[in-house]
C-alpha positions, 0 to 999 in steps of 0.5 A: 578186114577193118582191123587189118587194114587199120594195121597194116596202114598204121604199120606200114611206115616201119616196112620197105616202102613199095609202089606198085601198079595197086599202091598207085591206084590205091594213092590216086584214090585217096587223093582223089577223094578228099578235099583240100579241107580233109587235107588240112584236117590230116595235116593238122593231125600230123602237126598235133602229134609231132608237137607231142614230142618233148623237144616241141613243148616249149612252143606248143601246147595242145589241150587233151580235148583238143588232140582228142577232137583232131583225132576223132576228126581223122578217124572219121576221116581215116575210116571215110577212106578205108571203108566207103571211098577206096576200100576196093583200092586198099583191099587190091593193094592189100592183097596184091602189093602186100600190107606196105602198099596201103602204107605207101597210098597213105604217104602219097595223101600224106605228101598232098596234105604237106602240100596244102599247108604250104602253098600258103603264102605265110608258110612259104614266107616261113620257110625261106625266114631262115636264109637271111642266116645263111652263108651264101657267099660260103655256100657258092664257094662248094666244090671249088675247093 
């Protein structure tokens, strides 16, 4: 069964997405059940294997001990969730929803973690630095032309 769900979570991205009553419930757990330290771990994880891209490497740079170590953090994370804290919910939405319900609890939890980084005042400031670039006088004009 642990495999299954590994799988099926893992795969589940590539599938249409569905939420149903057991996805839900299956989503709600996961957030119920970490804490905003677990989500950092989590968003930290995504930010480490989204700098492993090429077009990333020229601002990051993440030692193999250190993916290793973030990963190993997740897994323990990951395996907390499917098999102890939600393993009634993961196996509900499973076998009632189908395997991209459990994929779908994890975008919920993965939507939280997003949320965790920015509510940070620094990454806030972050994300509104670019708008001293932007053509507002332009961009009112839309649509009337």
């Amino acid at each position: 069964m642990k495999k299954l769900l590994v799988c099926l979570s893992l795969c589940a991205a590539a599938l249409p997405a569905f939420a149903g009553p057991y996805a839900d419930a299956f989503g709600q757990c996961l957030t119920d059940s970490t804490t905003g330290r677990d989500r950092t771990e989590l968003a930290r994880w995504i930010f480490t294997v989204m700098a492993q891209h090429p077009s990333m490497h020229e601002f990051i740079t993440i030692s193999p001990e250190q993916q290793d170590e973030i990963n190993r953090q997740v897994g323990a994370l990951y395996n907390r969730l499917l098999l102890v804290d939600c393993k009634q919910q993961a196996v509900a939405a499973a076998k009632r929803e189908g395997p991209g319900a459990v994929g779908e609890g994890f975008k919920v939890l993965g939507g939280m973690a997003f949320q965790e980084l920015t509510n940070n005042p620094a990454v806030k400031n972050g994300f509104d630095s670019f708008q001293q670039y932007v053509d507002t006088k332009d961009i009112s004009r839309l649509g009337q032309d």
